[in-house]
Biotite code that builds the C-alpha atoms (Angstrom):
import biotite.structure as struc

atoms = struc.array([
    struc.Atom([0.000, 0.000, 0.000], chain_id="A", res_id=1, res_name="UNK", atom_name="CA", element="C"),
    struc.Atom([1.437, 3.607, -0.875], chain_id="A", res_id=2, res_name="UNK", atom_name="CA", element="C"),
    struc.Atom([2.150, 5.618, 2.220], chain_id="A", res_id=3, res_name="UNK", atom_name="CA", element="C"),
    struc.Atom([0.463, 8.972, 2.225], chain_id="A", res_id=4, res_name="UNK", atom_name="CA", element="C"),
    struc.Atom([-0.058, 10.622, 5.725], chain_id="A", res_id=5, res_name="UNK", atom_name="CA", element="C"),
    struc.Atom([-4.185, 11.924, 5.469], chain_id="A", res_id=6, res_name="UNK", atom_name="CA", element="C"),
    struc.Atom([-4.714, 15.459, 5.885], chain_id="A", res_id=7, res_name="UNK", atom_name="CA", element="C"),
    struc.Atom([-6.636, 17.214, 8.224], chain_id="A", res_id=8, res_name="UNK", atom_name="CA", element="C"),
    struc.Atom([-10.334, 17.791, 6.665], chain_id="A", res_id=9, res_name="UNK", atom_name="CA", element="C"),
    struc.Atom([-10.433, 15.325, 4.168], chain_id="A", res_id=10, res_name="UNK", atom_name="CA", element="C"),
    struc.Atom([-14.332, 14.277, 3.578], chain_id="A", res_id=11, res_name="UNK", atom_name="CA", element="C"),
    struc.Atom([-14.692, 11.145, 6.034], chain_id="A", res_id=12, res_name="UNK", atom_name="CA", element="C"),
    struc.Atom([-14.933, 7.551, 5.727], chain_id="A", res_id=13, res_name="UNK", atom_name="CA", element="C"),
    struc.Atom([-18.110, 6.355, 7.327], chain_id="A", res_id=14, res_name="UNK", atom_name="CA", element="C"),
    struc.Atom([-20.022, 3.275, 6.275], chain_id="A", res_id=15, res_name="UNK", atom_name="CA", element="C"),
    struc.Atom([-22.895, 3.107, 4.159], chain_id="A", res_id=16, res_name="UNK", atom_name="CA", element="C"),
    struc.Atom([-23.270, 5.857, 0.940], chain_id="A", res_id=17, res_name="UNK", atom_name="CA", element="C"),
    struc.Atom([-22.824, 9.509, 1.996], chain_id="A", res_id=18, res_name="UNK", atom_name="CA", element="C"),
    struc.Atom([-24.574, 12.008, -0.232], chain_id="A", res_id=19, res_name="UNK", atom_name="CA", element="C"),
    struc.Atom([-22.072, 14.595, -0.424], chain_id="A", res_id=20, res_name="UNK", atom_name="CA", element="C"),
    struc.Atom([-17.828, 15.060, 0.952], chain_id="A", res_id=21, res_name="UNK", atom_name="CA", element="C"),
    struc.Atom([-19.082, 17.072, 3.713], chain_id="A", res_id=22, res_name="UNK", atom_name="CA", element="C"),
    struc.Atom([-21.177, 13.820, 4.779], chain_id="A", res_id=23, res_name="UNK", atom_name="CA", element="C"),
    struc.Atom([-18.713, 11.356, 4.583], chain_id="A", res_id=24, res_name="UNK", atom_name="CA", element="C"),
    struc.Atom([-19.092, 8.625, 2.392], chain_id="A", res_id=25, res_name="UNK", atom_name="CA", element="C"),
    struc.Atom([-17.537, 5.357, 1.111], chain_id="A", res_id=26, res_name="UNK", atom_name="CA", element="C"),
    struc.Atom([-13.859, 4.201, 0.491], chain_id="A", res_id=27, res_name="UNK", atom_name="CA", element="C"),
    struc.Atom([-15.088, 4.330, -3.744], chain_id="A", res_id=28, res_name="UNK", atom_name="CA", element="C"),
    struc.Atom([-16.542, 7.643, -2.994], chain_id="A", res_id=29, res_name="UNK", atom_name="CA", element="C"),
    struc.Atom([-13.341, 8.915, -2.131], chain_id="A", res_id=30, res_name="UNK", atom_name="CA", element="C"),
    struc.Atom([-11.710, 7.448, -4.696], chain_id="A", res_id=31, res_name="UNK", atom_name="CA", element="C"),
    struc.Atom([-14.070, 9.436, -6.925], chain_id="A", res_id=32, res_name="UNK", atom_name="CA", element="C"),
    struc.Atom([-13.492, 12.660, -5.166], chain_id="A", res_id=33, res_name="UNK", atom_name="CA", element="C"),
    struc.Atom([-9.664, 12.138, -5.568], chain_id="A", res_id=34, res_name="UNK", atom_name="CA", element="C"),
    struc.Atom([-10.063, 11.590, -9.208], chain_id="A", res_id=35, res_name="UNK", atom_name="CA", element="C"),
    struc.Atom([-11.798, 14.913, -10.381], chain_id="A", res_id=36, res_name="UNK", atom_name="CA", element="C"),
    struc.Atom([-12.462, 16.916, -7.385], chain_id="A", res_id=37, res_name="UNK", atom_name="CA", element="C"),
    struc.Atom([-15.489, 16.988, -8.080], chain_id="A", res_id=38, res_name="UNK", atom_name="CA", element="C"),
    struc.Atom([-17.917, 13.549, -8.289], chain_id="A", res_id=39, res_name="UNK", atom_name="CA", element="C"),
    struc.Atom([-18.902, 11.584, -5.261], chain_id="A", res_id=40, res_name="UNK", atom_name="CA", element="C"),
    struc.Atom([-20.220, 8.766, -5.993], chain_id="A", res_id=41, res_name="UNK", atom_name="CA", element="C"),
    struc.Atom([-19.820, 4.646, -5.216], chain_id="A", res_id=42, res_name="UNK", atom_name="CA", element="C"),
    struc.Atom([-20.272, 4.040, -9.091], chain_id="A", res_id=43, res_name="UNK", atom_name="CA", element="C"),
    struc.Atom([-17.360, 5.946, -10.459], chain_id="A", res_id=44, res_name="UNK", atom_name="CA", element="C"),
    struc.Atom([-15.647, 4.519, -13.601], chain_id="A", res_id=45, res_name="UNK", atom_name="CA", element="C"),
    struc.Atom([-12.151, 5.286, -12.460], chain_id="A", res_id=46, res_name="UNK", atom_name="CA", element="C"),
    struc.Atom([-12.403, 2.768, -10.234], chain_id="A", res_id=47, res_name="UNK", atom_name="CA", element="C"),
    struc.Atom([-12.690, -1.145, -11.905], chain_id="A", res_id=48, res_name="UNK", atom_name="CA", element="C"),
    struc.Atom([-16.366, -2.790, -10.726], chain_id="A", res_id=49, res_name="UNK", atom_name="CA", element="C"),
    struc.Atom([-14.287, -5.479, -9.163], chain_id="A", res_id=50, res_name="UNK", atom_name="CA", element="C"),
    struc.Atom([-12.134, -3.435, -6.641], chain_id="A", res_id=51, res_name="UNK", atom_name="CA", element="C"),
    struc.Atom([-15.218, -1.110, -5.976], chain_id="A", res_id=52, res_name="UNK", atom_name="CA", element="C"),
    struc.Atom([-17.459, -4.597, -4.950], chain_id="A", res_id=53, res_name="UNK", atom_name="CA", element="C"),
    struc.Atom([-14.588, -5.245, -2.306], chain_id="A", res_id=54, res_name="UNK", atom_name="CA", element="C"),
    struc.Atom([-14.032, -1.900, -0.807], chain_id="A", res_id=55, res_name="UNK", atom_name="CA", element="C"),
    struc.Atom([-17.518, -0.630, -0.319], chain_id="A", res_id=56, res_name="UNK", atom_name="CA", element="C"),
    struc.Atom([-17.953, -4.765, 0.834], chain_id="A", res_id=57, res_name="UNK", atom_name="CA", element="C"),
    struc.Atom([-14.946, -4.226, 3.263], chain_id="A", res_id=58, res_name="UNK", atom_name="CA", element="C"),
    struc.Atom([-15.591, -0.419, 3.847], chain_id="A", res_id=59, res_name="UNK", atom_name="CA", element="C"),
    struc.Atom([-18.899, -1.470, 5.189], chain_id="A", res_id=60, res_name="UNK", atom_name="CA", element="C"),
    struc.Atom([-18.138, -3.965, 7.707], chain_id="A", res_id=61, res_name="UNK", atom_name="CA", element="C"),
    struc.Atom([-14.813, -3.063, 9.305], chain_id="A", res_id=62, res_name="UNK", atom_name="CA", element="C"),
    struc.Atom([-15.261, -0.837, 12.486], chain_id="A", res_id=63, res_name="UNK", atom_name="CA", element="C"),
    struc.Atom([-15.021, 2.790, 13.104], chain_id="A", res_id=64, res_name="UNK", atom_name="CA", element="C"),
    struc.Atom([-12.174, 2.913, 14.123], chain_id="A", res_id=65, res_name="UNK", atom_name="CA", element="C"),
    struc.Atom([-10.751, 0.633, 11.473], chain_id="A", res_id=66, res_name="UNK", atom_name="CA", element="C"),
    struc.Atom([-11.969, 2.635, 8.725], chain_id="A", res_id=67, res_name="UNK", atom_name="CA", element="C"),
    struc.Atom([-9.306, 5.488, 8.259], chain_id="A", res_id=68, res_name="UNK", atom_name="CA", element="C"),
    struc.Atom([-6.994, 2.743, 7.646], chain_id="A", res_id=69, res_name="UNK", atom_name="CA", element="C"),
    struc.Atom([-8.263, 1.995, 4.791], chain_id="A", res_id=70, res_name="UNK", atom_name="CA", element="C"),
    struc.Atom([-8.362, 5.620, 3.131], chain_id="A", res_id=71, res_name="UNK", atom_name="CA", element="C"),
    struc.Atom([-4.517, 5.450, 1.446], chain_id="A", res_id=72, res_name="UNK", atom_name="CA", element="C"),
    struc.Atom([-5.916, 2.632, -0.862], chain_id="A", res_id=73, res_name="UNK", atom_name="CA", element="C"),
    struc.Atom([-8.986, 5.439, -2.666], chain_id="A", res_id=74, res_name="UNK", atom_name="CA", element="C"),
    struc.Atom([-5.457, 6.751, -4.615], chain_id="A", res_id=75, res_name="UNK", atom_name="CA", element="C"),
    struc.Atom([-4.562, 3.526, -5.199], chain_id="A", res_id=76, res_name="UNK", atom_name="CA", element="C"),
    struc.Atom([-7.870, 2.792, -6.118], chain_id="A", res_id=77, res_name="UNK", atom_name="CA", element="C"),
    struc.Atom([-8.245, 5.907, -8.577], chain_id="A", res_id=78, res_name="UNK", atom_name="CA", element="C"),
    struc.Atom([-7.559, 5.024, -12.244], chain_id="A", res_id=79, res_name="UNK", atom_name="CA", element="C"),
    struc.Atom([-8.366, 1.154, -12.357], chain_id="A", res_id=80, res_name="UNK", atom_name="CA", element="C"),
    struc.Atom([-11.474, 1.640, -13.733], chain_id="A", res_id=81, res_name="UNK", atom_name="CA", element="C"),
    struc.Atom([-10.116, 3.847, -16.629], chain_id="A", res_id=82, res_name="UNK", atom_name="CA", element="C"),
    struc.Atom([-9.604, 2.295, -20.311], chain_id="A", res_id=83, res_name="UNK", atom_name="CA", element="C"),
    struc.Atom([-11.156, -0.926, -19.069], chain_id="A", res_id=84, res_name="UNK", atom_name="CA", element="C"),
    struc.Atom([-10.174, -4.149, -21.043], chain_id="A", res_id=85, res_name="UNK", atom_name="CA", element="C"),
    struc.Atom([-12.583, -4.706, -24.014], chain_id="A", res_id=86, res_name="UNK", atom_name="CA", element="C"),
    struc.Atom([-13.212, -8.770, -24.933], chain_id="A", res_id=87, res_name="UNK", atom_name="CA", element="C"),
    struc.Atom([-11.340, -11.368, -23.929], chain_id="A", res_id=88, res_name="UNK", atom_name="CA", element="C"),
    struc.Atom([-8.495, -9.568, -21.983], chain_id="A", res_id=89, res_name="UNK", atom_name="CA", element="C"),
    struc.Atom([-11.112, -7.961, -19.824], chain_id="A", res_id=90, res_name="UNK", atom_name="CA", element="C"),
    struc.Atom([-12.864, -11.410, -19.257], chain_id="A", res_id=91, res_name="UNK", atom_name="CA", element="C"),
    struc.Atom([-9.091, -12.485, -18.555], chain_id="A", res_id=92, res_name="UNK", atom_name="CA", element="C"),
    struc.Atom([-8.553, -9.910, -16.242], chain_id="A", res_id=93, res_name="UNK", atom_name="CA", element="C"),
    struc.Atom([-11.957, -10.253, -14.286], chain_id="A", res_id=94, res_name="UNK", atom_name="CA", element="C"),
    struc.Atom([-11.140, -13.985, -14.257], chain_id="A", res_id=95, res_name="UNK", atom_name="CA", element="C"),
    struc.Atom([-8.030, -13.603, -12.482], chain_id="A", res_id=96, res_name="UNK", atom_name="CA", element="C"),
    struc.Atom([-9.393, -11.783, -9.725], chain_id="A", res_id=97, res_name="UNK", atom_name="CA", element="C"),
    struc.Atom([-12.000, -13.812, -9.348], chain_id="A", res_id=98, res_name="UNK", atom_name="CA", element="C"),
    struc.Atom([-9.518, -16.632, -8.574], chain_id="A", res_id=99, res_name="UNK", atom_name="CA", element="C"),
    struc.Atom([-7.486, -14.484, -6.296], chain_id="A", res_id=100, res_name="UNK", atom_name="CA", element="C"),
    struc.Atom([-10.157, -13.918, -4.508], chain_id="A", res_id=101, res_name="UNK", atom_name="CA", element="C"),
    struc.Atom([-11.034, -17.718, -4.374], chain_id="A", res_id=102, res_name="UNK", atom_name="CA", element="C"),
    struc.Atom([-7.458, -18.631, -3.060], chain_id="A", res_id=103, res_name="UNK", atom_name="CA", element="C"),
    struc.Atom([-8.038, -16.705, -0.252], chain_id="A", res_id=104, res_name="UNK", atom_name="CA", element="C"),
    struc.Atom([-10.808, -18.641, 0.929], chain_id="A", res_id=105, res_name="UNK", atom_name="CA", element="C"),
    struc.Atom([-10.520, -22.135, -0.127], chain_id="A", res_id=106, res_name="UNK", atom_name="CA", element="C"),
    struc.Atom([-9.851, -23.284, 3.730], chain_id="A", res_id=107, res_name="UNK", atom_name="CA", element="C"),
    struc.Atom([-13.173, -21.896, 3.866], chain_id="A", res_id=108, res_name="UNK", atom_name="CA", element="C"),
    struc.Atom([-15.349, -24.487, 1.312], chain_id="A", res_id=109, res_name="UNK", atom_name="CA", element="C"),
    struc.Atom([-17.316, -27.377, 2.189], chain_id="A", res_id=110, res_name="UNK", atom_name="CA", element="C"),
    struc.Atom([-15.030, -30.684, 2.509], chain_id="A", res_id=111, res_name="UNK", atom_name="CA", element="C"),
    struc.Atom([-17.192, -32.673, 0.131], chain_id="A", res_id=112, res_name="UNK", atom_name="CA", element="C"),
    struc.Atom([-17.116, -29.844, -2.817], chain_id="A", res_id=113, res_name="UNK", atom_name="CA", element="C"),
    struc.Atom([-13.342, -28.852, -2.093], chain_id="A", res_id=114, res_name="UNK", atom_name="CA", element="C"),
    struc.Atom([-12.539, -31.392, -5.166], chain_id="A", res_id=115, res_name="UNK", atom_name="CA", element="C"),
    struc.Atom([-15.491, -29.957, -7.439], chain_id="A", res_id=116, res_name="UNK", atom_name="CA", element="C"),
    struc.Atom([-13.769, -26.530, -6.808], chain_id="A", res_id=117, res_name="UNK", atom_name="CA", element="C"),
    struc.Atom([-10.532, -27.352, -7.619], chain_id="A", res_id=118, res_name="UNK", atom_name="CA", element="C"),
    struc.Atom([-11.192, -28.826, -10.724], chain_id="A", res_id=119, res_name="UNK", atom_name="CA", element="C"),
    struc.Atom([-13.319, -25.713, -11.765], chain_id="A", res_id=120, res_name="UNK", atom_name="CA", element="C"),
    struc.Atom([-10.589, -23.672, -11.009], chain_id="A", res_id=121, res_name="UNK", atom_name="CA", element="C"),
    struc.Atom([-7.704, -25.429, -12.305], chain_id="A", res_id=122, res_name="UNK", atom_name="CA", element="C"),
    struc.Atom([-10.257, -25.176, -15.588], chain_id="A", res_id=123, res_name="UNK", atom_name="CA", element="C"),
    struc.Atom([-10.711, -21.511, -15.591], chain_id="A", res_id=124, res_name="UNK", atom_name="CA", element="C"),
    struc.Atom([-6.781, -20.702, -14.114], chain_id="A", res_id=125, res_name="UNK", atom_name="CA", element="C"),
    struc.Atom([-6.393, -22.830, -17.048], chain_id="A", res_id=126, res_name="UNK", atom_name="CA", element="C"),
    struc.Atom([-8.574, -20.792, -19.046], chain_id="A", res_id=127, res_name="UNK", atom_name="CA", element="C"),
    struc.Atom([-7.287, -17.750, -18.206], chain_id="A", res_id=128, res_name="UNK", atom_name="CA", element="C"),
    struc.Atom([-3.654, -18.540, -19.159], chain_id="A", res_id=129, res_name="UNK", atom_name="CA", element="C"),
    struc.Atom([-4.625, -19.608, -22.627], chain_id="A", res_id=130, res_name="UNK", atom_name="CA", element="C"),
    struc.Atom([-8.117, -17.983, -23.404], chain_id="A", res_id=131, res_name="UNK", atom_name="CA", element="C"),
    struc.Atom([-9.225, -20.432, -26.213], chain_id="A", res_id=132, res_name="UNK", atom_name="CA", element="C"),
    struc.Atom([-12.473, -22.420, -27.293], chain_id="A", res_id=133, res_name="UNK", atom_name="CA", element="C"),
    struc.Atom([-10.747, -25.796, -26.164], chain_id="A", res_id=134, res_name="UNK", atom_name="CA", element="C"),
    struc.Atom([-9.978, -24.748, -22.612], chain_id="A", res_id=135, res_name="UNK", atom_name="CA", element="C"),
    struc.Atom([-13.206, -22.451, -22.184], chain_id="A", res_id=136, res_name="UNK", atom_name="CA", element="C"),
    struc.Atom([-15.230, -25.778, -23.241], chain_id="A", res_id=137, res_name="UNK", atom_name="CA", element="C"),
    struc.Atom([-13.724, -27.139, -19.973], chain_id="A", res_id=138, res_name="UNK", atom_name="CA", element="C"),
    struc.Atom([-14.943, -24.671, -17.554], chain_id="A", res_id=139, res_name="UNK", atom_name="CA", element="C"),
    struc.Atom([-18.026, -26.227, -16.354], chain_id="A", res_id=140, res_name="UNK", atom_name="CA", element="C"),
    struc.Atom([-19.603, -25.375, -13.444], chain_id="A", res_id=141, res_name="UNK", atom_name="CA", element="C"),
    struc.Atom([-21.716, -27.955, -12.798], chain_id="A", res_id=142, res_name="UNK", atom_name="CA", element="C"),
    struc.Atom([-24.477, -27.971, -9.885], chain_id="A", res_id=143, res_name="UNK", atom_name="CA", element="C"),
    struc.Atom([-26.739, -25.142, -8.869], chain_id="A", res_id=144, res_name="UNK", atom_name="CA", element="C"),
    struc.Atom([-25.600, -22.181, -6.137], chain_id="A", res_id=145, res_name="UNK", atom_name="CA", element="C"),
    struc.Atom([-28.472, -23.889, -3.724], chain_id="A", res_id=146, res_name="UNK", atom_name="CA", element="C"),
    struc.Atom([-25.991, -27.005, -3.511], chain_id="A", res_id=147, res_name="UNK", atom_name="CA", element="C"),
    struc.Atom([-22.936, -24.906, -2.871], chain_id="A", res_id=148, res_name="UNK", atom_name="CA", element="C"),
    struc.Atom([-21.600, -23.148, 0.645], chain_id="A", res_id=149, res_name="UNK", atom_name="CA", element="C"),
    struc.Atom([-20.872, -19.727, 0.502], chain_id="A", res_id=150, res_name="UNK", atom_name="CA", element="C"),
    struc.Atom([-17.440, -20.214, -0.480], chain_id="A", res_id=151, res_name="UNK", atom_name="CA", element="C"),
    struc.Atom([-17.963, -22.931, -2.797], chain_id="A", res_id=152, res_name="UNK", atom_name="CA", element="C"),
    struc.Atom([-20.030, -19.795, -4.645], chain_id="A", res_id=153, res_name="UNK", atom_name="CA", element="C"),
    struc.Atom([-16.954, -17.845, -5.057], chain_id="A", res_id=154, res_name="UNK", atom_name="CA", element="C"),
    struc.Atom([-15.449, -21.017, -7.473], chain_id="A", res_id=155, res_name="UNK", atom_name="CA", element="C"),
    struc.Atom([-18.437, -20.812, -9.339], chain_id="A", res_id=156, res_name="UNK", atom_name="CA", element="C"),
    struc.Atom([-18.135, -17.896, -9.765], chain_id="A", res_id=157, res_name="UNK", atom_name="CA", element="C"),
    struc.Atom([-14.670, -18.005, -11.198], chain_id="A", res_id=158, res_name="UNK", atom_name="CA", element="C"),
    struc.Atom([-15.355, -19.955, -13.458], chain_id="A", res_id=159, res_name="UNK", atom_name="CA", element="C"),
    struc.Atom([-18.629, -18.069, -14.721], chain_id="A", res_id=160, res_name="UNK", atom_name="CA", element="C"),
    struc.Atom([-16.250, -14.995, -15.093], chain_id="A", res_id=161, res_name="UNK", atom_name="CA", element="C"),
    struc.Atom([-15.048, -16.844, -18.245], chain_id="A", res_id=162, res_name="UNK", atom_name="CA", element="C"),
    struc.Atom([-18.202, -15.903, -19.792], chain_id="A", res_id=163, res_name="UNK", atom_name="CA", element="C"),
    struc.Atom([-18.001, -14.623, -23.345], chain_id="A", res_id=164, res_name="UNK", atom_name="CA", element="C"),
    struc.Atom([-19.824, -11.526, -23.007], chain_id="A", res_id=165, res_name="UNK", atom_name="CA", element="C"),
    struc.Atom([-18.434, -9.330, -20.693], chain_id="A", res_id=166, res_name="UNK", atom_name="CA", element="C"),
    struc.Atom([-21.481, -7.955, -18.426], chain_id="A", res_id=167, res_name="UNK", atom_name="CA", element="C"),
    struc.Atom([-21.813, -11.448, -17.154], chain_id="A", res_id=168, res_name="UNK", atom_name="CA", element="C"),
    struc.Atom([-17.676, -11.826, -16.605], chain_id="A", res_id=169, res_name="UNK", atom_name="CA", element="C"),
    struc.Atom([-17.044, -8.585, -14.308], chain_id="A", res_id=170, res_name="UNK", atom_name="CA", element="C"),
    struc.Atom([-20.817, -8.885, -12.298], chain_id="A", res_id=171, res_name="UNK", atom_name="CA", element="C"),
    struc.Atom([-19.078, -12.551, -11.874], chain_id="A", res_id=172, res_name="UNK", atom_name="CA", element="C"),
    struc.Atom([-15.993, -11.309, -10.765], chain_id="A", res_id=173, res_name="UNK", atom_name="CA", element="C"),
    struc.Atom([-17.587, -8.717, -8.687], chain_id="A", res_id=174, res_name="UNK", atom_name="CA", element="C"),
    struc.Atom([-19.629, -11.315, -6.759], chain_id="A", res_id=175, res_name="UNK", atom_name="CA", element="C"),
    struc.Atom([-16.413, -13.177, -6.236], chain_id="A", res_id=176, res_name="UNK", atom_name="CA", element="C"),
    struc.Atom([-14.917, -10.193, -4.644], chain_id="A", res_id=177, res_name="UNK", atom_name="CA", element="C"),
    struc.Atom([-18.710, -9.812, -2.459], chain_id="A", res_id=178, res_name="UNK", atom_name="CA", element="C"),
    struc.Atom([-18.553, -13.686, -1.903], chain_id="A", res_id=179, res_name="UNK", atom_name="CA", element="C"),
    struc.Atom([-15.131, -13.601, -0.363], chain_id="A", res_id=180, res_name="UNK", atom_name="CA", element="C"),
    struc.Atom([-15.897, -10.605, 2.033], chain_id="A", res_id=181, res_name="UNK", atom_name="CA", element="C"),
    struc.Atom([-18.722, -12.310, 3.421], chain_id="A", res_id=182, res_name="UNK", atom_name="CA", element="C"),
    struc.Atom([-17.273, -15.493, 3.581], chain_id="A", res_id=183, res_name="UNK", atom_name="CA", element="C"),
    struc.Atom([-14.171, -13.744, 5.400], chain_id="A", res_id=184, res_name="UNK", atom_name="CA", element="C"),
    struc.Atom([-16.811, -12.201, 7.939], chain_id="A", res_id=185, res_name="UNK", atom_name="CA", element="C"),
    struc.Atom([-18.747, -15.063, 8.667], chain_id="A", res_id=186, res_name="UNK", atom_name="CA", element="C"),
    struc.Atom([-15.921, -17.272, 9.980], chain_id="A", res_id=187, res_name="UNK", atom_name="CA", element="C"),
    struc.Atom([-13.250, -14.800, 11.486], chain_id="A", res_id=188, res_name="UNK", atom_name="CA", element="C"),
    struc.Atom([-12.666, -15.116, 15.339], chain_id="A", res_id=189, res_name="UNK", atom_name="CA", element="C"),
    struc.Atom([-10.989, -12.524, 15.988], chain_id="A", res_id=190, res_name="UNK", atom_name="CA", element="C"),
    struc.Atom([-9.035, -9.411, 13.599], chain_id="A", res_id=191, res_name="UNK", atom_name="CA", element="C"),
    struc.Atom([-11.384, -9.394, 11.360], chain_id="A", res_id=192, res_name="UNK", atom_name="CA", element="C"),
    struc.Atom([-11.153, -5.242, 10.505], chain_id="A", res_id=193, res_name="UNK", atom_name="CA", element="C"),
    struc.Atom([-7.360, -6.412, 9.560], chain_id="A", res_id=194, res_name="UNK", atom_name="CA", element="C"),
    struc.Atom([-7.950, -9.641, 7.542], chain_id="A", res_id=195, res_name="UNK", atom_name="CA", element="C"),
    struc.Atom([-10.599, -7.316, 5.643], chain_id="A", res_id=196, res_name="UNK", atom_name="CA", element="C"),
    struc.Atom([-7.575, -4.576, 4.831], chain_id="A", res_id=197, res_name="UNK", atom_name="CA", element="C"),
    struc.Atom([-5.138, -7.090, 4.079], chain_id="A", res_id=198, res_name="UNK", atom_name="CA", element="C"),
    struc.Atom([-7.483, -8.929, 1.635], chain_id="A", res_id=199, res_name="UNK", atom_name="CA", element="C"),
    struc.Atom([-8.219, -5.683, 0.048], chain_id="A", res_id=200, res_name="UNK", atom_name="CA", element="C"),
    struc.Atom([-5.019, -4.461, 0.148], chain_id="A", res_id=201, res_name="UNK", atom_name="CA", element="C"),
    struc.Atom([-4.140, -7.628, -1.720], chain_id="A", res_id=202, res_name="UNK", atom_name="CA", element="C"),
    struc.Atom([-6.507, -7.585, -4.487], chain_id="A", res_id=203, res_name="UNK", atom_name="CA", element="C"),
    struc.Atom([-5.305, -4.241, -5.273], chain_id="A", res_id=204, res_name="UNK", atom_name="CA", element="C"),
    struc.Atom([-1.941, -5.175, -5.808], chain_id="A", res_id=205, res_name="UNK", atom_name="CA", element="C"),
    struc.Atom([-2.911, -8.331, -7.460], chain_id="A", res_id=206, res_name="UNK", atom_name="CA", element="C"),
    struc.Atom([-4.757, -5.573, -9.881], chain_id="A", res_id=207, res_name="UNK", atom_name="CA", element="C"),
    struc.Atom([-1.489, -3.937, -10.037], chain_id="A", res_id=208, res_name="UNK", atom_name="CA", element="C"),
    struc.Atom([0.681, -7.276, -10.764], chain_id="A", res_id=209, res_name="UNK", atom_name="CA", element="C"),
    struc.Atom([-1.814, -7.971, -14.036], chain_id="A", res_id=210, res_name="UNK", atom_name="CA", element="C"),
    struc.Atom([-2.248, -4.552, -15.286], chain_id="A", res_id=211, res_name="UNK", atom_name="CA", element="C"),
    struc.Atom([1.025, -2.511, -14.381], chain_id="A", res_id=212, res_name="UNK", atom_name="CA", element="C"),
    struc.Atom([-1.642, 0.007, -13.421], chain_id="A", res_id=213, res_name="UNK", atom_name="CA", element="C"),
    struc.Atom([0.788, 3.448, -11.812], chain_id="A", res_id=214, res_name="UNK", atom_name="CA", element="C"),
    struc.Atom([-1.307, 4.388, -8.473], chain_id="A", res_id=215, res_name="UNK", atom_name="CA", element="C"),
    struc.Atom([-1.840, 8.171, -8.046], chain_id="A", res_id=216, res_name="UNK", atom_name="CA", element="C"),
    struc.Atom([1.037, 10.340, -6.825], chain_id="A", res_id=217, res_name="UNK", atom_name="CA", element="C"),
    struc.Atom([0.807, 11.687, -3.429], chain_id="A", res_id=218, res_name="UNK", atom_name="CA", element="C"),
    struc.Atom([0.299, 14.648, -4.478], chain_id="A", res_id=219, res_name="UNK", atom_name="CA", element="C"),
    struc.Atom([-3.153, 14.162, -5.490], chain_id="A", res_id=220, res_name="UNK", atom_name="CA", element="C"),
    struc.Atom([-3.957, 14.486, -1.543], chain_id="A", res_id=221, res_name="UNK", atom_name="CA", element="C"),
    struc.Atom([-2.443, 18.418, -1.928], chain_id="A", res_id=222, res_name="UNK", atom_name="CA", element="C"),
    struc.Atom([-5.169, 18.759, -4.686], chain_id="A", res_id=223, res_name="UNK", atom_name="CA", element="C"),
    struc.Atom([-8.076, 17.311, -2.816], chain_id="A", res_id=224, res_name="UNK", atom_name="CA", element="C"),
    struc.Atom([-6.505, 19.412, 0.134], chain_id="A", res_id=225, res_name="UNK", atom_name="CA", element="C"),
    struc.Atom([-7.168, 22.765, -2.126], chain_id="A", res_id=226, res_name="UNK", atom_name="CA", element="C"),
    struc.Atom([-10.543, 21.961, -3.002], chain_id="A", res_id=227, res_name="UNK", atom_name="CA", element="C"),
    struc.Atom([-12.190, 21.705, 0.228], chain_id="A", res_id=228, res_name="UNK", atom_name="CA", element="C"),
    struc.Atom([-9.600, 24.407, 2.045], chain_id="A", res_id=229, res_name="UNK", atom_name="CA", element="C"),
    struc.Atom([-7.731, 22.029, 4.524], chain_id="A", res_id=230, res_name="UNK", atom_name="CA", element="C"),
    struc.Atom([-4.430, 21.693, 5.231], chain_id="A", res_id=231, res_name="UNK", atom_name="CA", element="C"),
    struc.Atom([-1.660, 18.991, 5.599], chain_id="A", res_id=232, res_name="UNK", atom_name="CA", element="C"),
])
């Protein structure tokens, strides 16, 4: 994660939507409000749909107090969303997510589909590495969601990232990203604010690793600074 100190006055994290900077507002709102200084919204396109599903997913369960933590990652956040991957390299990239984010909770599936899983990820890892007719053919996902735990779902829905058209790839991907937060949640004992930021934390880089995507300069902060008249 970049380190940038936050400023005095920046608009707030809070959870939920906020409806302006003087409200507070998201982790993606923020990201939008670093982008143009202007917007403030949890929709932004300068932010990919994939990130945005985890952080408003992890903005909106960590605590309180937790939540300023996560504010250096809306820079890093800014400009993933812009010039999007068109086709197959954006059902590529969506796909990869999507199995990052199934990695990081396969402890979590149900013993007697951990097998299923792996084979439907090996298919779409697989898949991913050589996007052709041949290998998509084996990506199969076999049984209904009502037969699968929670983080069984997030396999499935690797492997229905794969889908050739790309609306269905990235809202696959993004309930991947949704799945795993929940799934994260739901069986944490303890730390579970800081197994949320690492996780996001992660998938950003992982972002980073398959796109070379720059993050923001600090500097960016100074600008966001000037627009609402705080200070560092």
């Amino acid at each position: 994660m970049t380190e940038i100190r936050i400023p005095a006055g920046l608009p707030l994290l809070r959870g939920g939507v906020g409806r302006n900077p003087e409200d507070g507002g998201c982790l993606v709102q923020l990201a939008s409000y670093l982008s143009d200084g202007v917007s403030w919204t949890d929709r932004t396109p300068c932010v990919h749909p994939v990130l945005a599903e985890a952080a408003i997913a992890v903005n909106d369960r960590v605590e309180d107090y937790y939540r300023p933590v996560l504010a250096p990652l809306a820079a890093e956040l800014v400009g993933t969303g812009t010039g999007q991957r068109p086709g197959k390299p954006g059902r590529v990239l969506n796909t990869r997510l999507a199995l990052w984010c199934a990695d990081r909770t396969a402890a979590l599936r149900t013993p007697r589909r951990r097998a299923h899983c792996a084979r439907l990820l090996a298919a779409a890892r697989a898949w991913a590495d050589c996007p052709c007719d041949a290998h998509w053919w084996q990506v199969r996902p076999g049984a209904g969601p009502d037969q699968w735990g929670p983080a069984d779902g997030i396999a499935l829905c690797a492997a229905q990232a794969t889908h050739a058209r790309r609306d269905p790839s990235v809202n696959a991907a993004r309930r991947a990203a949704r799945g795993a937060v929940f799934a994260l949640v739901n069986n944490a004992t303890v730390g579970v604010d800081q197994t949320l930021g690492d996780f996001l934390t992660g998938l950003v880089a992982e972002h980073r690793r398959l796109t070379g995507h720059t993050p923001q300069p600090a500097q960016r902060w100074d600008r966001a600074c000037e627009l609402i008249g705080a200070t560092r």
